[in-house]
ROSEVO-703901 format. One record per residue: residue number from 0; x, y, z of N, C-alpha, C in turn. Coordinates in pm, 1 decimal. Layout:
N
{rec NUM, {X, Y, Z}, {X, Y, Z}, {X, Y, Z}}
...
% end
This chain:
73
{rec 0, {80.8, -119.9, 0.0}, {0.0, 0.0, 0.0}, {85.2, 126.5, 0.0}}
{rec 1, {201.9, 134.4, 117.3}, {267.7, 258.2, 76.5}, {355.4, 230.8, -26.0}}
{rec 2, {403.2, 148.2, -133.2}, {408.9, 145.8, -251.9}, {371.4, 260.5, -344.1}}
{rec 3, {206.5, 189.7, -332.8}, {110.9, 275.4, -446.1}, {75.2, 415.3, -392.9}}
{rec 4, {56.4, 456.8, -260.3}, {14.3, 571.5, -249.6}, {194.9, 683.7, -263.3}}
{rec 5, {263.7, 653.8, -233.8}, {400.0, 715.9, -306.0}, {386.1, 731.9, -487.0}}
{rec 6, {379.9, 638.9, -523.6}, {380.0, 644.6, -689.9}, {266.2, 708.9, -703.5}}
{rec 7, {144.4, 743.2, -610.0}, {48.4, 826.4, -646.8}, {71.5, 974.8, -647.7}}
{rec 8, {151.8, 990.1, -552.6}, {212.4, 1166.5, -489.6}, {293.6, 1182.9, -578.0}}
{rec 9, {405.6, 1104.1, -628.0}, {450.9, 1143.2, -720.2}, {417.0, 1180.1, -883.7}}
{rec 10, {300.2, 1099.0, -882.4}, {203.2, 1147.5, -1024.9}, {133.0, 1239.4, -967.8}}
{rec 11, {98.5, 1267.9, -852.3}, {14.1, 1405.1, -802.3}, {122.8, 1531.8, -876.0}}
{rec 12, {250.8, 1509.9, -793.8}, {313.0, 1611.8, -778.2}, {366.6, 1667.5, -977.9}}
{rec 13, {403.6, 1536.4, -1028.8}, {434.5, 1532.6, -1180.2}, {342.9, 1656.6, -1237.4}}
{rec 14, {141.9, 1619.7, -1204.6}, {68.1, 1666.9, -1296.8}, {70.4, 1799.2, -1219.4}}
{rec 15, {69.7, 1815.3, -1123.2}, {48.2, 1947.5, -1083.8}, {153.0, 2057.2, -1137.3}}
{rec 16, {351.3, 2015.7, -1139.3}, {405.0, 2112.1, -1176.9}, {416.8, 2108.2, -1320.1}}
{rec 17, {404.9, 1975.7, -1408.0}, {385.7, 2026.8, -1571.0}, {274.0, 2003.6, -1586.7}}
{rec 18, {133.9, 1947.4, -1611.4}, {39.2, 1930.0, -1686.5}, {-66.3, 2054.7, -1616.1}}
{rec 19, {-59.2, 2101.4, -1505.7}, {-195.6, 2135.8, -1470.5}, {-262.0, 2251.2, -1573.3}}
{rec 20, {-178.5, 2296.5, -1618.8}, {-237.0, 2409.4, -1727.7}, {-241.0, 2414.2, -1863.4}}
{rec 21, {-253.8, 2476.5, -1938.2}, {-222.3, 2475.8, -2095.6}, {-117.6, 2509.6, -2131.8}}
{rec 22, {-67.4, 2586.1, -2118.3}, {57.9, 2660.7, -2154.4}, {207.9, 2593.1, -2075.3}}
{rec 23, {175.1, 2510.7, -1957.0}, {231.9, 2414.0, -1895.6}, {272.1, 2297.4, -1985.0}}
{rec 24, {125.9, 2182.2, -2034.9}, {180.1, 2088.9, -2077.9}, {222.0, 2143.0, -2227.7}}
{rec 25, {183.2, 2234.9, -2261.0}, {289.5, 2294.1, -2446.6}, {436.3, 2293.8, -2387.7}}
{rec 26, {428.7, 2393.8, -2313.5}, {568.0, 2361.5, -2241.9}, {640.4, 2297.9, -2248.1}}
{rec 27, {583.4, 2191.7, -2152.7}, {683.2, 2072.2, -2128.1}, {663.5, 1926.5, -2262.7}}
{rec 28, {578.1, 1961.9, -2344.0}, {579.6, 1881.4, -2462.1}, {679.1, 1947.2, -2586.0}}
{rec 29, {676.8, 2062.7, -2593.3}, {758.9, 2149.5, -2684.1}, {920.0, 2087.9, -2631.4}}
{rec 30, {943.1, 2113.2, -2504.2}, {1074.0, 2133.8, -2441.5}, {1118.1, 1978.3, -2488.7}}
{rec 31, {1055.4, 1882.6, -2459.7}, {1049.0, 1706.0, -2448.2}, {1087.8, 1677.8, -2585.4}}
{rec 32, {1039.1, 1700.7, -2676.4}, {1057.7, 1699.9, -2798.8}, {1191.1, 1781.8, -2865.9}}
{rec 33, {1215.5, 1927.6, -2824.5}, {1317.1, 1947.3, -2894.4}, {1429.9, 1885.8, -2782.4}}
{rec 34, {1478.2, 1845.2, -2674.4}, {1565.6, 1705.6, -2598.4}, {1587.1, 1637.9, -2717.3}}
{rec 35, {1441.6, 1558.4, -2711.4}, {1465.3, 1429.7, -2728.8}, {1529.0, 1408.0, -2940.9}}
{rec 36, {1477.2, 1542.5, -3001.1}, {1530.3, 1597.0, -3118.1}, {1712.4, 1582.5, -3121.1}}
{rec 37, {1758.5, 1671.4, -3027.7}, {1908.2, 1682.5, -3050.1}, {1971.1, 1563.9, -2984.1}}
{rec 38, {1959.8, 1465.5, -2858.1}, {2029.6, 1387.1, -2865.0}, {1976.5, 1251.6, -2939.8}}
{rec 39, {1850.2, 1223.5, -3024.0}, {1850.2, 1107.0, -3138.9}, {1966.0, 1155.7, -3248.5}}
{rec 40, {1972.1, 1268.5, -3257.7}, {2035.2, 1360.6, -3367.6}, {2220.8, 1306.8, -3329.9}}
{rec 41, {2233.1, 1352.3, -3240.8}, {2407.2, 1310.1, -3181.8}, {2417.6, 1175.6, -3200.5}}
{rec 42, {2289.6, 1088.1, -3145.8}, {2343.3, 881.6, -3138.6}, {2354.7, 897.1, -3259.4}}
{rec 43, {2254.3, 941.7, -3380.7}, {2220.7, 903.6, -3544.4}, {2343.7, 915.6, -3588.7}}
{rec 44, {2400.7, 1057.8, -3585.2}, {2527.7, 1101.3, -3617.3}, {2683.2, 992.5, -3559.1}}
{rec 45, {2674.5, 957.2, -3500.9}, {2775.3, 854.0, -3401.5}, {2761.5, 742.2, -3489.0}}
{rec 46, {2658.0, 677.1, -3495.2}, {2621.1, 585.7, -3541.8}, {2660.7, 553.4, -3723.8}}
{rec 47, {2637.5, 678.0, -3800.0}, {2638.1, 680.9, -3901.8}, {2829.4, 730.0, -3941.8}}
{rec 48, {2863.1, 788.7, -3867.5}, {2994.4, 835.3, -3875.7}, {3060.0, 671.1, -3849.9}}
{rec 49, {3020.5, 619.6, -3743.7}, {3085.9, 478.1, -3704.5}, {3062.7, 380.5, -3844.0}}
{rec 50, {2964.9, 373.4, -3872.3}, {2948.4, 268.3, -3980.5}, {3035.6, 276.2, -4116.2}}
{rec 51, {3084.3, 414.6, -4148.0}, {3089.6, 500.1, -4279.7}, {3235.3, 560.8, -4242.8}}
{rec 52, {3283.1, 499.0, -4140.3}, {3402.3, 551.7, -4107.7}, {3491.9, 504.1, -4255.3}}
{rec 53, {3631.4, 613.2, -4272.2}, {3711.5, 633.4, -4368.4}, {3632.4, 637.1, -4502.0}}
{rec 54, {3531.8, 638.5, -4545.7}, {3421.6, 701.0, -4647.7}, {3371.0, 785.6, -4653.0}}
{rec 55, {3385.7, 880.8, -4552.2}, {3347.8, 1048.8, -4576.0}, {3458.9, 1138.0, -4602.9}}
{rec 56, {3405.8, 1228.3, -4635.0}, {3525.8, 1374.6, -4662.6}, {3598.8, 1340.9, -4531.7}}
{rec 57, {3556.2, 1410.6, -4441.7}, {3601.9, 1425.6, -4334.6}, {3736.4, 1328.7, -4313.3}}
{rec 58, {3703.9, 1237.7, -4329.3}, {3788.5, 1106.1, -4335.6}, {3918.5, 1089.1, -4424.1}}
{rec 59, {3885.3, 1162.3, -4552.0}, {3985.6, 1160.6, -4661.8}, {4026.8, 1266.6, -4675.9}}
{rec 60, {4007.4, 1381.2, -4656.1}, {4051.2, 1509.5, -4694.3}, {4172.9, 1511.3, -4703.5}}
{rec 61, {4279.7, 1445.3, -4600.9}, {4390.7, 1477.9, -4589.8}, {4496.3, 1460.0, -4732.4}}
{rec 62, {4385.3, 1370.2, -4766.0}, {4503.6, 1279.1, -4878.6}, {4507.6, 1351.9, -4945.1}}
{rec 63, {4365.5, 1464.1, -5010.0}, {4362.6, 1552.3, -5139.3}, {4412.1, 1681.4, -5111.6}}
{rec 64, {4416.3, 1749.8, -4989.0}, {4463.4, 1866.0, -4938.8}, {4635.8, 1886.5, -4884.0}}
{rec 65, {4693.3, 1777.0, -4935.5}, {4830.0, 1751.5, -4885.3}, {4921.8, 1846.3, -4992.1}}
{rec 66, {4881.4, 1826.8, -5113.6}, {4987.8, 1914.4, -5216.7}, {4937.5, 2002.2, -5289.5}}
{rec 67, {4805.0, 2082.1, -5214.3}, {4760.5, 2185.6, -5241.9}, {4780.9, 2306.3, -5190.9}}
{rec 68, {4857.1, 2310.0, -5108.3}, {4968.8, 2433.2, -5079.2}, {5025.3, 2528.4, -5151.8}}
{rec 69, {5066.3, 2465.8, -5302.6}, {5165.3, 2546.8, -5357.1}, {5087.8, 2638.3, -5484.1}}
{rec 70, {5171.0, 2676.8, -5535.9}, {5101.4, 2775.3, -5623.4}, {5076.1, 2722.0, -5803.3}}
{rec 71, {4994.2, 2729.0, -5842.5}, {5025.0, 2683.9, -6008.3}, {5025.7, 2743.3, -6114.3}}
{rec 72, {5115.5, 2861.9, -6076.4}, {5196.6, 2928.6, -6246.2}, {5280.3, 2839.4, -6264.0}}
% end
């Protein structure tokens, strides 16, 4: 029983400081979303850099930018 009435106060307390209003749950749904936006965005990026490693620019540049230093008259 004091289990459930804890997990109840704590959903008391949840809805009362984000949901109780309108402009509350936009709030905290706006905010939730752009989170959860930038770090899928960082794993995706990790993920895709890891797989694709030495196949991007990034990766090769060096080789083509090595004897482009000098001048060509």
């Amino acid at each position: 029983m004091a289990n459930r009435a804890s997990s109840q106060a704590l959903a008391n307390t949840l809805y009362r400081s984000l949901f109780s209003t309108n402009y509350l749950m936009l709030a905290t749904v706006f905010t939730a979303g752009f989170a959860w936006e930038i770090g899928f965005n960082n794993v995706m990026d990790k993920v895709w850099d890891n797989n694709n490693r030495g196949r991007q620019w990034k990766d090769i540049r060096h080789k083509f930018l090595e004897g482009g230093d000098e001048d060509e008259e």
